[in-house]
N, C-alpha and C positions, 0 to 999 in steps of 0.2 A: 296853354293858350286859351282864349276867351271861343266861345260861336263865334262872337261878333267880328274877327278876325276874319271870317271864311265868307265874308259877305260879299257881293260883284253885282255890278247894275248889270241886271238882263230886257234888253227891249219882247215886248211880247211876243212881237212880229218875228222872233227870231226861233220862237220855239216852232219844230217842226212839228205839224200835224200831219203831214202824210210820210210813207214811204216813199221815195226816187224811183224811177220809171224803173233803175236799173240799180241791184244791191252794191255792186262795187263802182256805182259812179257818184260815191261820196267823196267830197274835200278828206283831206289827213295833215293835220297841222302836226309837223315831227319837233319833237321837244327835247331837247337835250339837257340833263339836268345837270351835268358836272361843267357847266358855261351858261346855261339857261337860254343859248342859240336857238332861234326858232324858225323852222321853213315850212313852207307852203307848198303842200304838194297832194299826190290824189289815192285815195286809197286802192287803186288799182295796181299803183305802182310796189307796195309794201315788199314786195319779193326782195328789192334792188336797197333794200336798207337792211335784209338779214344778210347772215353770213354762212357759209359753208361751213356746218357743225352745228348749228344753235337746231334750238326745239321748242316748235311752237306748240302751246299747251292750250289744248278747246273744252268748255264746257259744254258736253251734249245733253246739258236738262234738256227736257220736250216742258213746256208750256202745257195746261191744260184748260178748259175755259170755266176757268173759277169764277166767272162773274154771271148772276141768276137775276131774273126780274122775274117779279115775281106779285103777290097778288094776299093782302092780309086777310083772314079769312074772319067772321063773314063778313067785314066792312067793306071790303073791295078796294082798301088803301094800296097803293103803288109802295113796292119794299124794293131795295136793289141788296143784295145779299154778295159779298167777294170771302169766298172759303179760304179759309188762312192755312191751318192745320188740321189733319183729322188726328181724331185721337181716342175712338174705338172702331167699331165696325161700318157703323152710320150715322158717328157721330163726329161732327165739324163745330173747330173756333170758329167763329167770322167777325166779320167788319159787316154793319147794318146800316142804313139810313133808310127811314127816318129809325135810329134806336129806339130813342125815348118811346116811341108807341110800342115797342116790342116787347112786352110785359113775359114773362115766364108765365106759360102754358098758350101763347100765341100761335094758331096755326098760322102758315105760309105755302101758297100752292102755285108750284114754275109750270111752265111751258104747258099751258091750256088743261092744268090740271093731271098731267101725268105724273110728275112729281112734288113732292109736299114734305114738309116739316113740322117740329115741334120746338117752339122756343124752351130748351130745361132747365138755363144759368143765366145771368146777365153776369160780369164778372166788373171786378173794378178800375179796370183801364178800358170799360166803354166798349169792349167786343160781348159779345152773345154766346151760348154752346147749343147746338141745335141737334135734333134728334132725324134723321132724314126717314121716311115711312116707308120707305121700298129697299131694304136692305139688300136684297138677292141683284137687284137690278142696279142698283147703284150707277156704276161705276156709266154704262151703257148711257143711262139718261140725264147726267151730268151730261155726257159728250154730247147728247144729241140738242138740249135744252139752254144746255150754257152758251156764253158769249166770251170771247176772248177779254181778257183781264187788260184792258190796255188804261195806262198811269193817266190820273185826274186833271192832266194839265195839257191832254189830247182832247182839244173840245173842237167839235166837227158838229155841221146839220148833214153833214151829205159823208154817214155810216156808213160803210162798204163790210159787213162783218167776213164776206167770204175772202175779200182780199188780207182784210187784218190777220183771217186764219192763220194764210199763208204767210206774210210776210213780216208777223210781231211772232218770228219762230224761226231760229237760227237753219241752213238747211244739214246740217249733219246732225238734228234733235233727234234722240232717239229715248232717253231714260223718262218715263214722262211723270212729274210730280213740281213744275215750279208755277207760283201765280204769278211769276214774271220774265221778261224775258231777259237773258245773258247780253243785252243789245248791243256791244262791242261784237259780237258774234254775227250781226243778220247783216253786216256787209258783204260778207263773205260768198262769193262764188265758185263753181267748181271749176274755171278758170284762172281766179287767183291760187286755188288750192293749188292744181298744178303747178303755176308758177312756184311757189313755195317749194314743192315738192321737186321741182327741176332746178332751185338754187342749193338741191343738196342738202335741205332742212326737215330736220324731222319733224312728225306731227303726233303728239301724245292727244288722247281724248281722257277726261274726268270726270266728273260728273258732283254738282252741287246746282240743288233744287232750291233756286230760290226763292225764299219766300217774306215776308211782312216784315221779318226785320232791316233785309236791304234797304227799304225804303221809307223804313217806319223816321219820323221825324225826329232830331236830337233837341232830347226837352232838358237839356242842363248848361246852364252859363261856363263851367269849365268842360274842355272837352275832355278832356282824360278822365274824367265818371261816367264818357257815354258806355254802355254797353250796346250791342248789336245781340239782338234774339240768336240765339243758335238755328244753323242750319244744317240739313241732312246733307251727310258728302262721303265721295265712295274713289277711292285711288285705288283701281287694283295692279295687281303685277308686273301684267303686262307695260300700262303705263309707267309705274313707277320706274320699272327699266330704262323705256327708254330715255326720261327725262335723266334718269343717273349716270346712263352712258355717253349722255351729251355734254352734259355738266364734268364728268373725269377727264372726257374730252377736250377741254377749252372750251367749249359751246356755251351760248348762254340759254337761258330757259326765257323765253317770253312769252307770258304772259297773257293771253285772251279776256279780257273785263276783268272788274275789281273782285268778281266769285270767283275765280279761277284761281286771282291771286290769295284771296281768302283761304281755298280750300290748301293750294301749295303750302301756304305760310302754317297752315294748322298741321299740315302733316310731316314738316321740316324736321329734323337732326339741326344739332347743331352748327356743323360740317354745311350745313346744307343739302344734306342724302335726304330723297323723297321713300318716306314711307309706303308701302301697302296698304292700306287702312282704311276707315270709314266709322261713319258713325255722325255725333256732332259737333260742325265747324264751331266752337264757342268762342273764337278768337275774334276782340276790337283792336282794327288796328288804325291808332292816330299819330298825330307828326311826335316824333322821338323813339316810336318801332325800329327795330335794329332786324331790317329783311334779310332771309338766311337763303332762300330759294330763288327767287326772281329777281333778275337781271334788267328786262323791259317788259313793258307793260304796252297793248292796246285798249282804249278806253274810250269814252263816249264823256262828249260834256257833261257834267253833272248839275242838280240843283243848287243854291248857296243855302249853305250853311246845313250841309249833310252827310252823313255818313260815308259816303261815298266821295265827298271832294276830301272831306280826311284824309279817307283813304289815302285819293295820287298827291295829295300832299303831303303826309310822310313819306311817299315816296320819291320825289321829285323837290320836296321842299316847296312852301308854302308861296314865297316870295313868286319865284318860277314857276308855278303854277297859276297865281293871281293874274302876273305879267303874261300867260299861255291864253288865258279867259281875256282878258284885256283885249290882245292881241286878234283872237276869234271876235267878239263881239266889233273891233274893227272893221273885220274885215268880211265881215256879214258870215260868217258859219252858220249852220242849221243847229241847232242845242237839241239835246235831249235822246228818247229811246230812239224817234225814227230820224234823228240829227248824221250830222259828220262826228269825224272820230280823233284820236290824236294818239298818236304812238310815241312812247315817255321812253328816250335810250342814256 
């Protein structure tokens, strides 16, 4: 299949820029993919569409605030810096703008000069390697200096960063390493949990830190040469149990965002038996994937023509999925990280 296949008119107006007063009082458009049937209903309700035996599967990344403003030294040019991967002790990929000015041996100094950089690579896809100057402290002045990493198509004058904290941050995060958030995830309340958990449904937690490839843009006219960056992902024991014991059961395994699915599908048997495992998700998955773990999927509208609409389009089929987008853009849905949601059965 072509990109241009995954394309959908989105009105602007539809993308959401805030959070809802309330995380589970978002719409939930249910998608049935073996009819392409599609209902209108609220994500509050999600309990009364599982079944007694299935296993809902959550990624508890934690978000961290990978994004720095920051200060070129000595010109006093305005830098915004989003940390991709680290990859020694104090040393970070990123995404820069303005780049171009950001020549190797550039200093860069965040938060009123407590912390600072050294530009020591440009690389040749356009990111930077940066040397950060306070090694011991790192970790601390990142937390205290950064800004929530929230996606480029959130454009707000009226910035609330303590709210963003909280609410671009699923509330069962706990493994903390993604520059983004699992956003099928920050619906979720610990009232719907219960309900979940009182229709007799189990709840497995995993863990994939997502990062720049999730989102990074598909630069090829066929999609089946996209590759997706690997991501770091961790299934331990425990979980892998109880998703196995759901699944021997009749149960089906669904699904929390397209990373959940990601990390499942990379750690799949052929049976479908969830591994133990961890390491790197290197798995792309687009329409002609043969799913061996996941049954339903909860997801979040996505961008056109992205990695991510692949994604629930091998899953769900491409047609059924255009006609889902179609159908939401009708009928005013909220698009995007802090959008409505659509549960794929």
């Amino acid at each position: 299949m072509q990109l241009s296949d995954f394309e959908y008119h989105l009105p602007e107006e539809l993308i959401a820029q805030h959070p809802l007063l309330e995380r589970d009082a978002s719409r939930m458009l249910v998608v049935n993919r073996a009819d392409g049937m599609l209902q209108d209903s609220r994500f509050v309700d999600l309990s009364t569409y599982l079944r007694a035996g299935d296993c809902l599967v959550l990624n508890n990344t934690k978000v961290f605030p990978a994004r720095l403003m920051g200060t070129r030294l000595p010109t006093g040019g305005t830098v915004e810096v989003l940390l991709l991967r680290k990859t020694a002790q104090a040393a970070w990929q990123v995404l820069a703008r303005p780049a171009r000015r950001l020549k190797v041996g550039s200093r860069i100094s965040f938060g009123n000069s407590k912390l600072s950089c050294v530009v020591i690579a440009a690389n040749d896809d356009g990111t930077r390697m940066i040397a950060f100057e306070q090694p011991d402290q790192l970790e601390e002045l990142i937390n205290e200096v950064g800004q929530p990493p929230l996606p480029p198509y959130i454009k707000r004058e009226d910035s609330n960063l303590d709210d963003d904290r909280d609410r671009y941050q699923t509330i069962y995060a706990r493994e903390s390493g993604a520059i983004a958030a699992p956003t099928a995830g920050l619906h979720f309340t610990p009232r719907v949990l219960d309900q979940v958990k009182g229709a007799s449904v189990s709840i497995a937690e995993i863990t994939l830190h997502v990062g720049y490839g999730t989102f990074e843009p598909v630069r090829v006219a066929n999609v089946s040469l996209h590759r997706v960056i690997p991501e770091t992902f961790a299934i331990d024991e425990d979980a892998a149990a109880i998703i196995n014991r759901s699944r021997a059961a009749g149960g089906r395994v669904i699904s929390v965002g397209t990373t959940t699915t990601r990390a499942l599908e990379s750690a799949a048997g052929q049976d479908g038996t969830i591994a133990a495992t961890g390491g790197l998700a290197n798995l792309t998955i687009t329409p002609g994937y043969d799913f061996r773990a996941v049954d339903a999927m909860l997801t979040n509208f996505h961008l056109p023509k992205s990695s991510l609409l692949l994604l629930v389009s091998a899953f769900a089929g491409r047609e059924v999925i255009l006609k889902a987008y179609q159908h939401a853009v009708r009928e005013r849905y909220r698009f995007y990280s802090y959008g409505d949601c659509m549960l794929i059965v």
